[in-house]
PAMI-185688 format. One record per atom (N, C-alpha, C, O): residue number from 1; residue in one letter; atom name; x, y, z. Coordinates in steps of 0.001 Angstrom, whole numbers. Layout:
<nodes>
<node seq="NUM" type="A" atom="CA" east="X" north="Y" up="Z"/>
...
</nodes>
This chain:
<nodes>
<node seq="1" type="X" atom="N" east="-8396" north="-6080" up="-19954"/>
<node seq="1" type="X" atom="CA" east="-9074" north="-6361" up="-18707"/>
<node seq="1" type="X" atom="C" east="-8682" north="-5312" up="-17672"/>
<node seq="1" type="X" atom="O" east="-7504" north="-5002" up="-17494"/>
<node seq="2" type="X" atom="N" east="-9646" north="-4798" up="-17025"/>
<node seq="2" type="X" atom="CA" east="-9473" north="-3953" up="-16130"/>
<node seq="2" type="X" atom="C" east="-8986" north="-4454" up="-14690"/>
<node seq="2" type="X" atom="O" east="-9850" north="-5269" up="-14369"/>
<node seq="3" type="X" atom="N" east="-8230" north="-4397" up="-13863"/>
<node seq="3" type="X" atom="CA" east="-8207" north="-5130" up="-12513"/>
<node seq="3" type="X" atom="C" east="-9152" north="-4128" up="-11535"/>
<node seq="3" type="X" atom="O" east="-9402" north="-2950" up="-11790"/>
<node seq="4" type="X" atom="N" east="-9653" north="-4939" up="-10262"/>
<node seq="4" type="X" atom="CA" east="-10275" north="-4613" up="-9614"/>
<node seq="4" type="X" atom="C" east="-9965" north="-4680" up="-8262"/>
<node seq="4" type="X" atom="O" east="-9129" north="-5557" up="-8047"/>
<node seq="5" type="X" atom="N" east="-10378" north="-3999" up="-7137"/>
<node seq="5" type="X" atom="CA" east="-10524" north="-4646" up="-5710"/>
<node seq="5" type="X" atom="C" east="-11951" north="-4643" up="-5217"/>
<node seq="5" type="X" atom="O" east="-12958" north="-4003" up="-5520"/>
<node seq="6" type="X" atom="N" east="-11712" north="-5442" up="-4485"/>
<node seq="6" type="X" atom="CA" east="-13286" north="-5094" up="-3504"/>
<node seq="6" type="X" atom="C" east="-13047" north="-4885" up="-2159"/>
<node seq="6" type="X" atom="O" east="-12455" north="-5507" up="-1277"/>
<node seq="7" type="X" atom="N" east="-13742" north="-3713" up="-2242"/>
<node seq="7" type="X" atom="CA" east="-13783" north="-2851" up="-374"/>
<node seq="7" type="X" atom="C" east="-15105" north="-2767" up="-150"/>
<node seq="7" type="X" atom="O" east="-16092" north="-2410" up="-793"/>
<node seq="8" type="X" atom="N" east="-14860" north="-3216" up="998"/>
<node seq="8" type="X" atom="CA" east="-16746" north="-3615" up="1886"/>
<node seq="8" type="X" atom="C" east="-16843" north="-1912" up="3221"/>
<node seq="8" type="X" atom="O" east="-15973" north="-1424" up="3943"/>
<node seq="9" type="X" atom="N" east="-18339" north="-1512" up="2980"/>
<node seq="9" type="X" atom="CA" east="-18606" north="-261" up="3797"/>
<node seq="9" type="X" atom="C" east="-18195" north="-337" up="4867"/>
<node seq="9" type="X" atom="O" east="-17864" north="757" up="5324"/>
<node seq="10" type="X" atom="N" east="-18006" north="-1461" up="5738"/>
<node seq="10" type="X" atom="CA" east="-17704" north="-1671" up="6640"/>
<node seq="10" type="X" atom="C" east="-16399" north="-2736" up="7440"/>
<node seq="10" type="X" atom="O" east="-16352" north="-3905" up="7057"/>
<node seq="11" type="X" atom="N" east="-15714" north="-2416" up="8181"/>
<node seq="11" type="X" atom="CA" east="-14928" north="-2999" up="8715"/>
<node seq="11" type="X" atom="C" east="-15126" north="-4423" up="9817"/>
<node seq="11" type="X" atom="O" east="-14451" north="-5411" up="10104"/>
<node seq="12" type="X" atom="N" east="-16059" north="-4026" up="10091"/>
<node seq="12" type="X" atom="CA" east="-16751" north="-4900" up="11240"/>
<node seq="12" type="X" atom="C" east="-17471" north="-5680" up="10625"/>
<node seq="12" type="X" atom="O" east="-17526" north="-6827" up="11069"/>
<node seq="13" type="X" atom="N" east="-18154" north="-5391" up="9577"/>
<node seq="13" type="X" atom="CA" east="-18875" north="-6661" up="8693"/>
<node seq="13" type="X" atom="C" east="-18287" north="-7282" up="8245"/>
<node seq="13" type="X" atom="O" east="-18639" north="-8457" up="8147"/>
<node seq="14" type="X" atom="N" east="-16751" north="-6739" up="7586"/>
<node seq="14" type="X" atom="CA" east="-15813" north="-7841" up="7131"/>
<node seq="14" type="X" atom="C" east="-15205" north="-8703" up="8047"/>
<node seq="14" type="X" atom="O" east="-14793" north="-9812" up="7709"/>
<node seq="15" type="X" atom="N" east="-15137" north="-8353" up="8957"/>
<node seq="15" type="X" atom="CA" east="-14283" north="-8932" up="10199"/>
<node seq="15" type="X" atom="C" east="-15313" north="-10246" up="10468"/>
<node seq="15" type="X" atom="O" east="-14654" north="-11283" up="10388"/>
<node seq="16" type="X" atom="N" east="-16388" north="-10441" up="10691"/>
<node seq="16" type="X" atom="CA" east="-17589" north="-10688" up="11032"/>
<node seq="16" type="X" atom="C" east="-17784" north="-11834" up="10184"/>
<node seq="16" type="X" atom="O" east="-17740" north="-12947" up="10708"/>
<node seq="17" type="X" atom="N" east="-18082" north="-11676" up="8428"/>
<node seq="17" type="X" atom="CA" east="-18520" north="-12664" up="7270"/>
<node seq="17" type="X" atom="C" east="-16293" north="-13335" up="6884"/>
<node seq="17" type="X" atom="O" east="-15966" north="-14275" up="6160"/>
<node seq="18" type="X" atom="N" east="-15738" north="-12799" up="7346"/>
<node seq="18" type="X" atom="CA" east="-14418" north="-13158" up="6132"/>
<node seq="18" type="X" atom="C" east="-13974" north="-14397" up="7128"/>
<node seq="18" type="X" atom="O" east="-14215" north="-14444" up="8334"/>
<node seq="19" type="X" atom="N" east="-13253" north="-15417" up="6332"/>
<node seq="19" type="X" atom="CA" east="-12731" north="-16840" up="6285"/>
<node seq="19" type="X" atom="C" east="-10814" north="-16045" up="6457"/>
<node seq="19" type="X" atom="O" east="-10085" north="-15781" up="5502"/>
<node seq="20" type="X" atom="N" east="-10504" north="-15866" up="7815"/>
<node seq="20" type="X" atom="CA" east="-9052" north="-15390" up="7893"/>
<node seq="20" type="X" atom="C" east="-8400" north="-16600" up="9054"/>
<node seq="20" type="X" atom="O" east="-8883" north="-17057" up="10090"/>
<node seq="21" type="X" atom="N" east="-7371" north="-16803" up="8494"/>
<node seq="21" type="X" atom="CA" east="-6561" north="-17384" up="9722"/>
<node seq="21" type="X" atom="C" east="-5535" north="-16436" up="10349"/>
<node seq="21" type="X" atom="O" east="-4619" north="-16893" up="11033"/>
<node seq="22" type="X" atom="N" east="-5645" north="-15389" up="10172"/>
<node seq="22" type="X" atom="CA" east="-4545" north="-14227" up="11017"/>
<node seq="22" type="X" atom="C" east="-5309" north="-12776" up="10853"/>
<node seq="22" type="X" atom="O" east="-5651" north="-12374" up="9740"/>
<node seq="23" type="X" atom="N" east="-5440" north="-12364" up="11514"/>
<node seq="23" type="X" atom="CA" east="-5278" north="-10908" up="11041"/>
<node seq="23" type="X" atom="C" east="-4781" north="-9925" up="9969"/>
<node seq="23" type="X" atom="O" east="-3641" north="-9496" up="9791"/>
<node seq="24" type="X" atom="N" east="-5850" north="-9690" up="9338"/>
<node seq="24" type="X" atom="CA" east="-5116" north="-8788" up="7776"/>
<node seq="24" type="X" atom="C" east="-5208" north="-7468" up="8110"/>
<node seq="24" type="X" atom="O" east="-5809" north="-6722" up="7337"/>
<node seq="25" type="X" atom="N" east="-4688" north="-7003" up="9192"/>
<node seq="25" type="X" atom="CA" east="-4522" north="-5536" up="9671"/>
<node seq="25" type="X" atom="C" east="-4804" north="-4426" up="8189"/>
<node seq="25" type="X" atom="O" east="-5755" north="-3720" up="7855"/>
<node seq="26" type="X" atom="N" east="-3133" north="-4786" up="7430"/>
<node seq="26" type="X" atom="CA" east="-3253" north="-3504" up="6337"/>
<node seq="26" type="X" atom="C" east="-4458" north="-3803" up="5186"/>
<node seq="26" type="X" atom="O" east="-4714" north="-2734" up="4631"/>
<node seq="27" type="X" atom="N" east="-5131" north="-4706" up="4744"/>
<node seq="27" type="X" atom="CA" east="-6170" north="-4968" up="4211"/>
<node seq="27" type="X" atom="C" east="-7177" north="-3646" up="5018"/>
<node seq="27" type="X" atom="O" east="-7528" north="-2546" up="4593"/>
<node seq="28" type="X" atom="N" east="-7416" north="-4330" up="6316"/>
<node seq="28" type="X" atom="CA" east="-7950" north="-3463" up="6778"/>
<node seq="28" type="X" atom="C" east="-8215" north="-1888" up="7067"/>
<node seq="28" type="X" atom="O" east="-9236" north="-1207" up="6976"/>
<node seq="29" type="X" atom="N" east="-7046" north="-1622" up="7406"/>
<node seq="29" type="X" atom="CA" east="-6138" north="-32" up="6786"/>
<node seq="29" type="X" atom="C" east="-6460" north="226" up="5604"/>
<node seq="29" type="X" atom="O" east="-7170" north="1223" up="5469"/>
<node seq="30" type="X" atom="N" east="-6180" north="-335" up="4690"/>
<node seq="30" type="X" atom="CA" east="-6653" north="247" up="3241"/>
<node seq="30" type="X" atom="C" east="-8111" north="48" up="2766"/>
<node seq="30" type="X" atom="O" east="-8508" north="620" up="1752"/>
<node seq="31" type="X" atom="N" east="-8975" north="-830" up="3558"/>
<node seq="31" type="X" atom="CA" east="-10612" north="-513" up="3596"/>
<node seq="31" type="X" atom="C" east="-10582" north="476" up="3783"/>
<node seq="31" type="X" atom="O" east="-10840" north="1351" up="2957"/>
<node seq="32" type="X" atom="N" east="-10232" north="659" up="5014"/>
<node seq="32" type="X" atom="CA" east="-10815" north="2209" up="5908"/>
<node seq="32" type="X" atom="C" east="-10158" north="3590" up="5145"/>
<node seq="32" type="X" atom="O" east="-10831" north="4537" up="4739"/>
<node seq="33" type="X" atom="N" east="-9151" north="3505" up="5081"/>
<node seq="33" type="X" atom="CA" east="-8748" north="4789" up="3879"/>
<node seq="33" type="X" atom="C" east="-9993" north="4839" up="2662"/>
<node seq="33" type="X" atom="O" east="-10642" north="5847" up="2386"/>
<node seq="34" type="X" atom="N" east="-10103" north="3858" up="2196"/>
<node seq="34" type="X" atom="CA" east="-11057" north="4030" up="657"/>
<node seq="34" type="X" atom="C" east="-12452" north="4416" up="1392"/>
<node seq="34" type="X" atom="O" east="-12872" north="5543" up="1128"/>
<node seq="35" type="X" atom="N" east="-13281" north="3563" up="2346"/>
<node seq="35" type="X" atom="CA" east="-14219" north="4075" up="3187"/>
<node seq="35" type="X" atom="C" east="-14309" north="5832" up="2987"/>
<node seq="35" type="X" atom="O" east="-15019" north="6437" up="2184"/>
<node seq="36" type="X" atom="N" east="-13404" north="6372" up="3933"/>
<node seq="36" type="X" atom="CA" east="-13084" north="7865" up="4100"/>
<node seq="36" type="X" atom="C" east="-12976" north="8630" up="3047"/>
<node seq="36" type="X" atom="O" east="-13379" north="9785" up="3178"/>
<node seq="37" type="X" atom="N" east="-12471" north="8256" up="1866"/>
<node seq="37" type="X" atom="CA" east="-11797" north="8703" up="335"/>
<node seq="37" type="X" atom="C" east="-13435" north="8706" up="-55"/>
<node seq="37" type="X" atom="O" east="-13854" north="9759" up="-534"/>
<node seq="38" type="X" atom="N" east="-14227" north="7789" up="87"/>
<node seq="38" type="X" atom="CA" east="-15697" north="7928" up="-613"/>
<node seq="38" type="X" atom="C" east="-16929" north="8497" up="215"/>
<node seq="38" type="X" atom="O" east="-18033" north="8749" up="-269"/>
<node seq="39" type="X" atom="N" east="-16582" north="8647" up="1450"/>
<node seq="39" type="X" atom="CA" east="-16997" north="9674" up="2173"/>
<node seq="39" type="X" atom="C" east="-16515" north="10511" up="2590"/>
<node seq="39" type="X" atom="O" east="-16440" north="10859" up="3769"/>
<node seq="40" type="X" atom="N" east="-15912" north="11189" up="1233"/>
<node seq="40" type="X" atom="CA" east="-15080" north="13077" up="1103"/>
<node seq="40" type="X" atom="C" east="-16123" north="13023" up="-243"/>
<node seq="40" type="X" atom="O" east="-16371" north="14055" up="-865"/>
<node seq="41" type="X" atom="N" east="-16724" north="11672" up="-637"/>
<node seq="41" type="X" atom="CA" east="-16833" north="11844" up="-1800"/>
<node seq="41" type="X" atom="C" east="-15752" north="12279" up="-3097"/>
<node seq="41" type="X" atom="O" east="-15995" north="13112" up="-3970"/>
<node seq="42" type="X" atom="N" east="-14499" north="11461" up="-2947"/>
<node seq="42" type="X" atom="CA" east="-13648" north="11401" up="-3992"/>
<node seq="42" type="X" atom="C" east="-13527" north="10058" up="-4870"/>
<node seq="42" type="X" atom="O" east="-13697" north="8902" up="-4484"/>
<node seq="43" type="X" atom="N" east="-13199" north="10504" up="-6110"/>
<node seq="43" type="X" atom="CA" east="-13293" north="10052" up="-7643"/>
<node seq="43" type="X" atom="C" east="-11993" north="8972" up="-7383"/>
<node seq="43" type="X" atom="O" east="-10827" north="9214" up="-7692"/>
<node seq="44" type="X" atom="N" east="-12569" north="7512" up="-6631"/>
<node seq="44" type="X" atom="CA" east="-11061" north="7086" up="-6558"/>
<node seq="44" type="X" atom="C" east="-11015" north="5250" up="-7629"/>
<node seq="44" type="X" atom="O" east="-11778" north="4313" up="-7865"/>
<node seq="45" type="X" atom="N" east="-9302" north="5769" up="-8009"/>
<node seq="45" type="X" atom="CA" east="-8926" north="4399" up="-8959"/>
<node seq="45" type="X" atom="C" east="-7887" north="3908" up="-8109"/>
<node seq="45" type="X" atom="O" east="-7376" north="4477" up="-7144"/>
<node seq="46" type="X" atom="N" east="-7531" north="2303" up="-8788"/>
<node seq="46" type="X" atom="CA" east="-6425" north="1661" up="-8170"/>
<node seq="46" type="X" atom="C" east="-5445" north="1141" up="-9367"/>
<node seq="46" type="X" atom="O" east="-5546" north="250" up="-10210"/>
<node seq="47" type="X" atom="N" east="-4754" north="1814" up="-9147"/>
<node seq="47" type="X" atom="CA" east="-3176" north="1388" up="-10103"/>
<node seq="47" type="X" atom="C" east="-2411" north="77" up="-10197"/>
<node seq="47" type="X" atom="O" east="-2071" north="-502" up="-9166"/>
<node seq="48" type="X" atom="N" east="-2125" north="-416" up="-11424"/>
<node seq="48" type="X" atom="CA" east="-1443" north="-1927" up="-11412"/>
<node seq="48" type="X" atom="C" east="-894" north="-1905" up="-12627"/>
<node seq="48" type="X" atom="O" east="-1403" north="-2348" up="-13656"/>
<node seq="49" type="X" atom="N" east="687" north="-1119" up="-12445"/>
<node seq="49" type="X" atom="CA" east="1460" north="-2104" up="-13950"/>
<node seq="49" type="X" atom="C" east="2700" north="-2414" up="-13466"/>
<node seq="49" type="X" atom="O" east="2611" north="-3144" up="-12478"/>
<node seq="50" type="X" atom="N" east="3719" north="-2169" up="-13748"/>
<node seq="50" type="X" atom="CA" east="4899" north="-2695" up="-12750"/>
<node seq="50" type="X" atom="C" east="4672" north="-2480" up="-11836"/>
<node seq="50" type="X" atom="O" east="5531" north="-3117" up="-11225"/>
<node seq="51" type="X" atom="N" east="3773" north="-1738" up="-10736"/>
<node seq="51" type="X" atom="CA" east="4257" north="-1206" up="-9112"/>
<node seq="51" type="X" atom="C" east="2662" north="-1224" up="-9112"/>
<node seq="51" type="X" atom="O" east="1989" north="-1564" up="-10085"/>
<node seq="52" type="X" atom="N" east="2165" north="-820" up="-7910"/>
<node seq="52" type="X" atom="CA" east="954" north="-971" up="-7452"/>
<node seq="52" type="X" atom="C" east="879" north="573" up="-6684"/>
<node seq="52" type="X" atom="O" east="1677" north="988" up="-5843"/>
<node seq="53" type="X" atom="N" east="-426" north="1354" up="-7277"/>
<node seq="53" type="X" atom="CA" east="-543" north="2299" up="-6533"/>
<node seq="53" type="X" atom="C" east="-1648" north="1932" up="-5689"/>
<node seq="53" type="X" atom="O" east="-2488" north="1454" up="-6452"/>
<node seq="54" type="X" atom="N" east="-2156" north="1902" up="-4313"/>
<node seq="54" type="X" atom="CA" east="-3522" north="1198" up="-3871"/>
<node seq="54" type="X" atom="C" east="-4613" north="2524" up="-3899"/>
<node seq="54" type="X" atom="O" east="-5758" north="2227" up="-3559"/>
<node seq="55" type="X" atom="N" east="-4375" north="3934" up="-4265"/>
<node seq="55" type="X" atom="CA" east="-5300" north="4472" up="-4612"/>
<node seq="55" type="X" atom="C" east="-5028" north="5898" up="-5352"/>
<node seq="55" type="X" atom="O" east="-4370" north="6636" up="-4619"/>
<node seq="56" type="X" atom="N" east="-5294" north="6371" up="-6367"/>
<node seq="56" type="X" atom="CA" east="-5742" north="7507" up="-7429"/>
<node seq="56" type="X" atom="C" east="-6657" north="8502" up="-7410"/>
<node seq="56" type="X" atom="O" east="-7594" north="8465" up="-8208"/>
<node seq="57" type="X" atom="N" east="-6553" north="9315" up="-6694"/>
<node seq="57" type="X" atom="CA" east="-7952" north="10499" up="-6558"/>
<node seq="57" type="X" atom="C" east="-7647" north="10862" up="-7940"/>
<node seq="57" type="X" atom="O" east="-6594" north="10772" up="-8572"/>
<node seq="58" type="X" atom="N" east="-9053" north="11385" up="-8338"/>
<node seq="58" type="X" atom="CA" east="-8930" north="12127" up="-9505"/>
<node seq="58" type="X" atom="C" east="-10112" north="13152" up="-9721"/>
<node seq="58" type="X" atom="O" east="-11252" north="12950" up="-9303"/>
<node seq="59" type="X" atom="N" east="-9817" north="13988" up="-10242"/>
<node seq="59" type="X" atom="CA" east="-11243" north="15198" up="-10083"/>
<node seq="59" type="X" atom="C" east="-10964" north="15343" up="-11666"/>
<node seq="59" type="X" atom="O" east="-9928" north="15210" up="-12316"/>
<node seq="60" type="X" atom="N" east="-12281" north="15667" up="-12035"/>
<node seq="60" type="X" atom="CA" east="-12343" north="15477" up="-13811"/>
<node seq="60" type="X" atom="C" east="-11695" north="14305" up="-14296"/>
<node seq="60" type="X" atom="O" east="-11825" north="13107" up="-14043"/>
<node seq="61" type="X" atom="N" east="-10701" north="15196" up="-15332"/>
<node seq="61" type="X" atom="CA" east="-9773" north="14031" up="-15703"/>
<node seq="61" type="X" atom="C" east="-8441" north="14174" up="-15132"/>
<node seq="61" type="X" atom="O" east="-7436" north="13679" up="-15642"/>
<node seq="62" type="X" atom="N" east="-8454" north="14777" up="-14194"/>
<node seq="62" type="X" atom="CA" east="-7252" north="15381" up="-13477"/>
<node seq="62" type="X" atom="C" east="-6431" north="14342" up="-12360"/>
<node seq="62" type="X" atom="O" east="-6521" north="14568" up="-11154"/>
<node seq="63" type="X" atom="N" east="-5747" north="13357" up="-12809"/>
<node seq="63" type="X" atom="CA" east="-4950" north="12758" up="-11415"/>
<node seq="63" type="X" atom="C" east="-4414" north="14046" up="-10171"/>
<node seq="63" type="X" atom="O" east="-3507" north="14877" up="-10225"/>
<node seq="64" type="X" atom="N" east="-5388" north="13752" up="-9155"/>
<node seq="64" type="X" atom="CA" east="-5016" north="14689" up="-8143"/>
<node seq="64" type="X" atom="C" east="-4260" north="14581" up="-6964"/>
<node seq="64" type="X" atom="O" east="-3948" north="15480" up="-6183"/>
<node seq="65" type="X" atom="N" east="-3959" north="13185" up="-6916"/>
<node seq="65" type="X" atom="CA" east="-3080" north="12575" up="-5433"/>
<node seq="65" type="X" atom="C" east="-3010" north="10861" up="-5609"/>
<node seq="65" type="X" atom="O" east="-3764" north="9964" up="-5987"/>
<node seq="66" type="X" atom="N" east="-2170" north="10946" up="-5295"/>
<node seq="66" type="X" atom="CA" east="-1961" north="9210" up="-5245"/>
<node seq="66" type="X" atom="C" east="-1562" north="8736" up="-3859"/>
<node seq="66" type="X" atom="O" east="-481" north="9214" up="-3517"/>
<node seq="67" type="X" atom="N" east="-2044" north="8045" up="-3087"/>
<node seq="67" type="X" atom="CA" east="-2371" north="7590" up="-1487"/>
<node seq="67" type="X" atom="C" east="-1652" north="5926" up="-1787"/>
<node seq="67" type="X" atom="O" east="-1902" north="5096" up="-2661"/>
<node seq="68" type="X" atom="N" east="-890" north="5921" up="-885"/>
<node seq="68" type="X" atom="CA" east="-242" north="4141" up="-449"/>
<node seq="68" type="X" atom="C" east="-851" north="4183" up="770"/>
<node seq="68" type="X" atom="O" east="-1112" north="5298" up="1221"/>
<node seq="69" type="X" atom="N" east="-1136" north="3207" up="1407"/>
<node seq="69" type="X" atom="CA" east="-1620" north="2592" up="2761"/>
<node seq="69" type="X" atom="C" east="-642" north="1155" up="2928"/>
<node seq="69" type="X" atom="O" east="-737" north="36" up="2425"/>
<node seq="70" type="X" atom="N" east="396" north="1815" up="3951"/>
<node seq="70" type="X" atom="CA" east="426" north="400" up="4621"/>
<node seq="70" type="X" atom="C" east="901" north="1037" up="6491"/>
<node seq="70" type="X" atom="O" east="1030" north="2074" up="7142"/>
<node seq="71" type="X" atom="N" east="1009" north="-559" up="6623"/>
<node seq="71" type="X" atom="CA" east="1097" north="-562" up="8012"/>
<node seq="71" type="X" atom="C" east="2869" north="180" up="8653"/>
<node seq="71" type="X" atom="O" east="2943" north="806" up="9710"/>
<node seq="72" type="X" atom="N" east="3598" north="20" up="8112"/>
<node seq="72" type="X" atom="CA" east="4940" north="734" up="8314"/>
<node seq="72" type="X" atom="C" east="6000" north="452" up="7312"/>
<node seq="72" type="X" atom="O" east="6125" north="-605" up="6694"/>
<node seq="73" type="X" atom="N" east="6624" north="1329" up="7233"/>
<node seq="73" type="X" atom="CA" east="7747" north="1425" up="5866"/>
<node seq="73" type="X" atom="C" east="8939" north="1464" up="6704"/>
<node seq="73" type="X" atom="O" east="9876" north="2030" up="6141"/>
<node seq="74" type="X" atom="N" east="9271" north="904" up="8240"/>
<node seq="74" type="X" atom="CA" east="10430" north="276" up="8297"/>
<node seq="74" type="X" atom="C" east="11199" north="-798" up="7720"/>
<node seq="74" type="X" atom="O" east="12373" north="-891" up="8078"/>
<node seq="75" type="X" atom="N" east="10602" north="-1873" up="6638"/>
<node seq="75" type="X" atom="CA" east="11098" north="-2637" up="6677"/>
<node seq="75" type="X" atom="C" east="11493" north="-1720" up="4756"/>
<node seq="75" type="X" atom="O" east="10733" north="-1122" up="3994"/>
<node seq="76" type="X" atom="N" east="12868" north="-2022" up="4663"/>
<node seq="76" type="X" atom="CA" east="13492" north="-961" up="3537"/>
<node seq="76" type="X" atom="C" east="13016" north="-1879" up="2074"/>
<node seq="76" type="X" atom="O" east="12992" north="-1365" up="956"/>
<node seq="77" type="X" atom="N" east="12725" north="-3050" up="2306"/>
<node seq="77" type="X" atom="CA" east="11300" north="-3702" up="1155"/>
<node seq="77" type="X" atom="C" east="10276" north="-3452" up="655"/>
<node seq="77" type="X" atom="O" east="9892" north="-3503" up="-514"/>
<node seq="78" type="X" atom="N" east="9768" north="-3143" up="1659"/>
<node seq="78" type="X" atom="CA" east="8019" north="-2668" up="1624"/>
<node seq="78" type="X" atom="C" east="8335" north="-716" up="1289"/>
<node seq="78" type="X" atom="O" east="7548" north="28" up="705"/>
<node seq="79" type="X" atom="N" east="9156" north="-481" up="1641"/>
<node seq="79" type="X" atom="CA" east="9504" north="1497" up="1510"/>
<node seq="79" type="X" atom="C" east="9821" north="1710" up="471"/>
<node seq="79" type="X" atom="O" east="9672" north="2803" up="-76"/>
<node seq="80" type="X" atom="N" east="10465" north="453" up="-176"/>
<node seq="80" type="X" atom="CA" east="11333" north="694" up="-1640"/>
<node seq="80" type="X" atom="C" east="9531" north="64" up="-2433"/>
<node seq="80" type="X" atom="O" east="9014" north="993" up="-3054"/>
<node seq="81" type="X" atom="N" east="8770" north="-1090" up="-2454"/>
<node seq="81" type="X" atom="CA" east="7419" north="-886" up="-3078"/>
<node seq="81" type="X" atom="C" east="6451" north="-375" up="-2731"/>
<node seq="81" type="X" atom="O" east="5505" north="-541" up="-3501"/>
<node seq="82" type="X" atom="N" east="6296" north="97" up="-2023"/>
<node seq="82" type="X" atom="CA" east="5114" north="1614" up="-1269"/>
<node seq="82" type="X" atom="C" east="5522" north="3005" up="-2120"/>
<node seq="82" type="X" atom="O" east="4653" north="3645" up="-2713"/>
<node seq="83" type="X" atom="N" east="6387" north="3250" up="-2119"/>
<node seq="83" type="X" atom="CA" east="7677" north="4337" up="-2767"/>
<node seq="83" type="X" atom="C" east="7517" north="4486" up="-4351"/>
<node seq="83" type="X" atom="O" east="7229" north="5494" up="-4996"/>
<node seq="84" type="X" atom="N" east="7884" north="2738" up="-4941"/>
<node seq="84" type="X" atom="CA" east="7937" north="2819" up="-6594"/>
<node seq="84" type="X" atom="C" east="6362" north="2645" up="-6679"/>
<node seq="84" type="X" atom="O" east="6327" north="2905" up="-7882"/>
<node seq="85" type="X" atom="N" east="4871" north="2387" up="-6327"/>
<node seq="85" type="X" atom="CA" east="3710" north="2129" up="-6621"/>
<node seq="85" type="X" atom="C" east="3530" north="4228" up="-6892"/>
<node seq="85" type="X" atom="O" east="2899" north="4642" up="-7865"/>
<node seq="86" type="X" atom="N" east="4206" north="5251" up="-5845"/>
<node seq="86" type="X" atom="CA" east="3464" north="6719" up="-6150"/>
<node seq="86" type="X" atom="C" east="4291" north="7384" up="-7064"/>
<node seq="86" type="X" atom="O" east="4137" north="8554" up="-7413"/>
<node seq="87" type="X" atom="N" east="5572" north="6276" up="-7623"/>
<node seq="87" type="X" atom="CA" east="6552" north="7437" up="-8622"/>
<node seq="87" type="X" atom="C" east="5932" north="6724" up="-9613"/>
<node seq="87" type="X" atom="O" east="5201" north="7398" up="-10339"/>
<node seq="88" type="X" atom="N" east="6044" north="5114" up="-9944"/>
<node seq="88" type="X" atom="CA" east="5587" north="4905" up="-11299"/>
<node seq="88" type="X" atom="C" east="4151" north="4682" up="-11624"/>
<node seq="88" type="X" atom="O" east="3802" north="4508" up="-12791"/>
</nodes>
């Protein structure tokens, strides 16, 4: 089975149709990165086996960059899995 996400063209439409009781800021952040990533027109995947990469450019068959999105890597939790999602 392949895993998936779903990212909507727009930010404001999600904001608009989605069922939230708080604010999902980095959700949001990482729409808008993939948004931009597909209007460069880049070849993008999302990584999931021990660590989570949230995005994979790739040109051909060539892994060309691997992108984390979050909201801040002060907290030394989130730096240490933001960190292991672009090494492993």
């Amino acid at each position: 089975m392949h895993l998936k996400k779903i990212y909507v063209i727009d930010n404001g439409l999600a904001n608009s149709i989605s069922f939230k009781f708080s604010q999902n800021e980095g959700r949001l952040l990482e729409n808008l990165v993939f948004i931009e990533l597909k209007r460069r027109d880049k070849e993008v995947y999302y990584h999931k086996g021990k660590y989570e990469c949230d995005f994979i450019i790739k040109k051909n068959l060539k892994i060309t960059s691997a992108i984390q999105v979050t909201l801040s890597i002060k907290n030394s939790k989130t730096r240490e899995r933001e960190l292991n999602g672009l090494i492993y």
